[in-house]
N, CA and C of each residue as an Amber inpcrd file, in Angstrom:
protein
   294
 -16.9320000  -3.9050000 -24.8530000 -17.0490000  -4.3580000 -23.4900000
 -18.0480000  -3.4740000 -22.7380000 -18.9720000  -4.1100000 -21.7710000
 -19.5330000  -3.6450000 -21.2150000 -19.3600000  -2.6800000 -19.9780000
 -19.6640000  -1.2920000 -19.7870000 -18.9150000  -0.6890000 -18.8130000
 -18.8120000  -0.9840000 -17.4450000 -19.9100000  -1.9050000 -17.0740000
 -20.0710000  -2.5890000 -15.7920000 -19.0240000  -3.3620000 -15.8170000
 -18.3900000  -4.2500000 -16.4000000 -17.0140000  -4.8600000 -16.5460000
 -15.6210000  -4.2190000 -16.8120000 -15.8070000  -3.3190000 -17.2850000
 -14.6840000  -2.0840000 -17.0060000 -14.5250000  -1.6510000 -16.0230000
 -15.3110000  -0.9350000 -15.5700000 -15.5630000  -0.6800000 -13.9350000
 -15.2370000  -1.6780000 -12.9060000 -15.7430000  -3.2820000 -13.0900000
 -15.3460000  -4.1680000 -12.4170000 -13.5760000  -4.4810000 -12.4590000
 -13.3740000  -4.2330000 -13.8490000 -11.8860000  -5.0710000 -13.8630000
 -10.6590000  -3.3800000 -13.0150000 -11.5090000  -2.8790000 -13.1980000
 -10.5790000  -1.3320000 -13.0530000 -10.5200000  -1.5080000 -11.2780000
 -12.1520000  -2.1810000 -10.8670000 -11.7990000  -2.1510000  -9.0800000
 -10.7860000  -3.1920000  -8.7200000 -10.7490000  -4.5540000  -9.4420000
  -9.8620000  -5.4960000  -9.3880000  -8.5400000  -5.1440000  -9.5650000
  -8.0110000  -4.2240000 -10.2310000  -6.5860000  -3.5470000 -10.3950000
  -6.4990000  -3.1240000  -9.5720000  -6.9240000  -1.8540000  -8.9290000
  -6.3830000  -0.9750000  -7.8790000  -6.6070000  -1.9670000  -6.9230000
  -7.6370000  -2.2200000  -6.1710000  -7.2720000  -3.2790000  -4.9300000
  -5.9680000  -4.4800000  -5.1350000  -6.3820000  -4.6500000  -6.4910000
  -4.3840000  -5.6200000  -6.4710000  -3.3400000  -5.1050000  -6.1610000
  -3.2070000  -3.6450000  -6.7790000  -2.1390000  -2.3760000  -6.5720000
  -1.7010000  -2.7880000  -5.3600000  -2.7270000  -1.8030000  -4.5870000
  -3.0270000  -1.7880000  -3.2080000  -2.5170000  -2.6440000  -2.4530000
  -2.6470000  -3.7730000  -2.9900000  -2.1660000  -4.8130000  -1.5950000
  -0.6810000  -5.3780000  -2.1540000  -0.2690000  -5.7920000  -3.5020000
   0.7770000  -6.1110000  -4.3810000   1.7820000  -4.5560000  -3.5560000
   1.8000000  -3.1430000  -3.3140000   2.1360000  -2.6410000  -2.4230000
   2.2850000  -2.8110000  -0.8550000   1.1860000  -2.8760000  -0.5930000
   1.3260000  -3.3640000   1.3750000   2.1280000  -4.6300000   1.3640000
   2.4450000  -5.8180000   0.3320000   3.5440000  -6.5510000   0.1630000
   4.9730000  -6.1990000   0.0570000   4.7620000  -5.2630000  -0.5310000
   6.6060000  -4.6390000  -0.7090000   6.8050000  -3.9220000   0.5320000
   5.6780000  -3.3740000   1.1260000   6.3750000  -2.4830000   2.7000000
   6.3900000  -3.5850000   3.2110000   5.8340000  -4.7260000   4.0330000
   6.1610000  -5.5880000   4.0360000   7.5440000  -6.3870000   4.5030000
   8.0590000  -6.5820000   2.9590000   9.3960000  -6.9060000   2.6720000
   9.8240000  -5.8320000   3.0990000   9.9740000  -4.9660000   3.1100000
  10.6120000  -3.8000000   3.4060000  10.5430000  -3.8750000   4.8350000
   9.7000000  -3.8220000   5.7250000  10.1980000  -4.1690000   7.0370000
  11.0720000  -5.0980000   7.4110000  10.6420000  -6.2360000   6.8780000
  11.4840000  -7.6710000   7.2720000  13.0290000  -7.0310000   6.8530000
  12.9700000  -6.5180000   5.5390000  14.8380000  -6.2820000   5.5280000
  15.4030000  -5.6100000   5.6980000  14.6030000  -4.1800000   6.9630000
  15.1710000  -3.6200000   7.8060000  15.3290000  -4.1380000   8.7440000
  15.3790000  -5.7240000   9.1350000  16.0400000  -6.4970000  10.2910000
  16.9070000  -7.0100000   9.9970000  17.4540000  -7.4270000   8.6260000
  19.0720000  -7.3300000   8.3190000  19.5970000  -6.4650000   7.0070000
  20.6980000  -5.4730000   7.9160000  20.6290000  -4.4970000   7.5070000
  21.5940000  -4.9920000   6.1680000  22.2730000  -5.7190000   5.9840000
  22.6030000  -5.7800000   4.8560000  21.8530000  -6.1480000   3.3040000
  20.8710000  -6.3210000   3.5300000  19.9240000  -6.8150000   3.1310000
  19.3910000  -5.7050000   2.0620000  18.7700000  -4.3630000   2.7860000
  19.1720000  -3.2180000   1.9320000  19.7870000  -2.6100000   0.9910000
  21.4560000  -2.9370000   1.0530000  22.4770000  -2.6310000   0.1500000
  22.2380000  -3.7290000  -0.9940000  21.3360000  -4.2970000  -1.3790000
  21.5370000  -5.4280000  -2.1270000  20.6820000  -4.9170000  -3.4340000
  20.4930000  -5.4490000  -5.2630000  20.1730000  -4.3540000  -6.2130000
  18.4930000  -4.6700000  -5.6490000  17.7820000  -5.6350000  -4.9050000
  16.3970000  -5.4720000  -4.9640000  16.0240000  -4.8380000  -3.5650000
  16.9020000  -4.9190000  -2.6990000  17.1040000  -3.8560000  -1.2820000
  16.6830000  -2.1910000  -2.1240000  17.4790000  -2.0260000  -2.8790000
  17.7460000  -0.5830000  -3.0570000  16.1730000  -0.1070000  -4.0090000
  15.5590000  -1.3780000  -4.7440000  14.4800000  -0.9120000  -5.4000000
  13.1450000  -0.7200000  -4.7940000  13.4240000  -1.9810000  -3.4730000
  12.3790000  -2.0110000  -2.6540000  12.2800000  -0.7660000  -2.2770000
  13.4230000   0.1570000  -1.4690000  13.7820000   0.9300000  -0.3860000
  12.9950000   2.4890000  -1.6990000  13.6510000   2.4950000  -2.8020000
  13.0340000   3.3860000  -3.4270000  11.3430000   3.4570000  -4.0790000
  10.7890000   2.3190000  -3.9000000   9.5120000   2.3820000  -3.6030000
   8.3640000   2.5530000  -2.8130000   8.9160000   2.3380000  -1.7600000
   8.3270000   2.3090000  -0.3180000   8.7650000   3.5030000  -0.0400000
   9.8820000   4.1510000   0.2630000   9.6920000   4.9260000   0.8910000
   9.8360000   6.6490000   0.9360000   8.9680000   7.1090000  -0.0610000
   8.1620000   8.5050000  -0.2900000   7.1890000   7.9110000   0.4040000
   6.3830000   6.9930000   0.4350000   4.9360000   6.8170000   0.9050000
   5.4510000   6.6720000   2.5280000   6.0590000   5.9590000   2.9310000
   6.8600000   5.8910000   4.3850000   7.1240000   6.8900000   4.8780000
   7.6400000   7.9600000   4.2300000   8.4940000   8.9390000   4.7890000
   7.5310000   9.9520000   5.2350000   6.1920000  10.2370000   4.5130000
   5.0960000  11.0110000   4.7340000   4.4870000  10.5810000   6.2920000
   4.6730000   9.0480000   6.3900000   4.2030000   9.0790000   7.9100000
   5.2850000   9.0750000   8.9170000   6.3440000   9.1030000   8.6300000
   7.8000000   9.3860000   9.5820000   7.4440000  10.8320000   9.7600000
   7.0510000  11.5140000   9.0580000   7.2400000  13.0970000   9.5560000
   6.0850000  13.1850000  10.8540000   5.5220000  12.4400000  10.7500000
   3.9640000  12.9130000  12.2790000   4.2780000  11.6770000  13.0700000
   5.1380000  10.4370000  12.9510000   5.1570000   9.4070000  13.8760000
   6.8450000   9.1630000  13.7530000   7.1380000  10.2100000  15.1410000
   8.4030000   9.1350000  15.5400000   8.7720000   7.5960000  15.8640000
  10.1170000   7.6930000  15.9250000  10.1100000   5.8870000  16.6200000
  10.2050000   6.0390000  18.1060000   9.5400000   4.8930000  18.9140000
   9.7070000   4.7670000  20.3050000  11.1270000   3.7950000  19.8640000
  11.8730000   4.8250000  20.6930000  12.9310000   4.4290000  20.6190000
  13.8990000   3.5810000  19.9360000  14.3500000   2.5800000  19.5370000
  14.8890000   1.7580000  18.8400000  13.5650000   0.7140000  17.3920000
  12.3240000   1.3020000  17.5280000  11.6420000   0.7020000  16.9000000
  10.3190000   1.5180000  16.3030000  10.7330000   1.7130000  14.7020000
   9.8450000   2.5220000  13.9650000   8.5200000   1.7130000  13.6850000
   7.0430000   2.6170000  14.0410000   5.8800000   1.8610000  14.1510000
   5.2580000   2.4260000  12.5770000   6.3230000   3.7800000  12.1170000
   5.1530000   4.4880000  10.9990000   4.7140000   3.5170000   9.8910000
   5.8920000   2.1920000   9.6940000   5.0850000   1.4420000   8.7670000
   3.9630000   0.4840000   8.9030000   3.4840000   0.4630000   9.7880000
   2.4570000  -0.0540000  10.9340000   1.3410000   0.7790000  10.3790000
   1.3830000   2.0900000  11.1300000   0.2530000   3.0170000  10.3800000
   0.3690000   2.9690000   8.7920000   1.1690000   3.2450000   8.0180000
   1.2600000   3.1240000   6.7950000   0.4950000   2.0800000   6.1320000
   0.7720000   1.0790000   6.4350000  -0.2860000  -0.2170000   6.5090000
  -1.4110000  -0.3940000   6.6550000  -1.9730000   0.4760000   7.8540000
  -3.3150000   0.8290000   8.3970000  -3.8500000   1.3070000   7.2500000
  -3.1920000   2.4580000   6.9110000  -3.8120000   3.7130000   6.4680000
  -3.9450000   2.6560000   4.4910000  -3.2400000   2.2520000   4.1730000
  -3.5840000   1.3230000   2.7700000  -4.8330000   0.4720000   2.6350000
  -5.1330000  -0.0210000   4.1850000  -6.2800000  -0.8780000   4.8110000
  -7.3760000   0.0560000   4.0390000  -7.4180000   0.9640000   4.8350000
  -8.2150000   2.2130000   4.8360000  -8.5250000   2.5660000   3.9120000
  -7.5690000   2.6030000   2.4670000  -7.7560000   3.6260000   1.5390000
  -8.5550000   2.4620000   0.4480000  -8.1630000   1.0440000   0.8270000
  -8.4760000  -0.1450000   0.0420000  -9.8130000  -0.2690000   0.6400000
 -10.5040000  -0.0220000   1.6800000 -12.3490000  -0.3580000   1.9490000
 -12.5570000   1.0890000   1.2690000 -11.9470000   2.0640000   1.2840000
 -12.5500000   2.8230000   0.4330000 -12.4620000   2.8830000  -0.7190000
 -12.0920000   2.5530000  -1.3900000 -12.1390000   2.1860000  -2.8730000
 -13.0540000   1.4200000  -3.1780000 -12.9650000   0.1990000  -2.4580000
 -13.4810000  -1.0270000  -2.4720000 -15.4090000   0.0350000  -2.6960000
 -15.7360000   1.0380000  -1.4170000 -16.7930000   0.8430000  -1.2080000
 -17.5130000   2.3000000  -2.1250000 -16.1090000   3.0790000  -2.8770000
 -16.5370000   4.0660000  -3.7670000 -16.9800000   3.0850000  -5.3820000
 -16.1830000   2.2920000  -5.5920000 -16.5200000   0.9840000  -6.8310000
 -17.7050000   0.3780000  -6.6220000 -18.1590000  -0.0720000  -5.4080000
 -19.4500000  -0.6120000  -5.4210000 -20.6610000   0.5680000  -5.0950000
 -20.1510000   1.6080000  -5.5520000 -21.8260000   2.8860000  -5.5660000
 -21.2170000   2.7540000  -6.3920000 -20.1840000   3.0250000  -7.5820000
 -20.7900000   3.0840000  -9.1050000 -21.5980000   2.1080000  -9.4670000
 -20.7430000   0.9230000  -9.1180000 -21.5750000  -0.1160000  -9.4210000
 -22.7890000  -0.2840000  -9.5670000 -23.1910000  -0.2480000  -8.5600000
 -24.7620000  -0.0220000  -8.4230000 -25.6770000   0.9000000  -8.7720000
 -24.8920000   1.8860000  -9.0340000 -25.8710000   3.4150000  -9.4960000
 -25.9070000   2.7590000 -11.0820000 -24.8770000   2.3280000 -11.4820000
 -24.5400000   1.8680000 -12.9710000 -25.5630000   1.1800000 -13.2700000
 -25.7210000  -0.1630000 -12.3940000 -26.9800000  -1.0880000 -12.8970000
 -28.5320000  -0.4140000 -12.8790000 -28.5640000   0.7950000 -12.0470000
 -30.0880000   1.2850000 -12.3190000 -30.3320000   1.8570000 -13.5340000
């Protein structure tokens, strides 16, 4: 296989990651609006996936009051890390084809 297609299929994974994640926080918000929802066996797998990455922005962003925004930024910040990927894959890319 050609490494330009390695490289291609390798940017196509992580940006899937990437967002196949910002889907589970996601869900993970929605079923912190019923709380039973949580206690349930895909509640508890969601809850242990999401949130080490969650909890890193709970420590610098409290909740205004009755309503936590850190998965908001958390979200942002995946945005963020996904154009950068996105735009570190396309300089290999291109350095590759010269």
């Amino acid at each position: 296989m050609e490494i330009y297609t390695l490289i291609s299929l390798l940017k196509i994974g992580v940006l899937n990651a990437i967002q196949i994640y910002s889907f589970i926080i996601i869900i993970s918000i929605l079923m912190s609006w019923v709380p039973s929802a949580r206690e349930t066996k895909i509640g508890q797998i969601i809850e242990r996936i999401t949130e080490p990455y969650l909890s890193f922005f709970r420590k610098f962003i409290p909740p205004l009051g009755m309503i936590d925004i850190s998965p908001i930024v958390a979200l942002l910040a995946l945005q963020l890390i996904s154009s950068g990927v996105l735009a570190v894959f396309s300089m290999i890319l291109t350095s590759s084809l010269l």
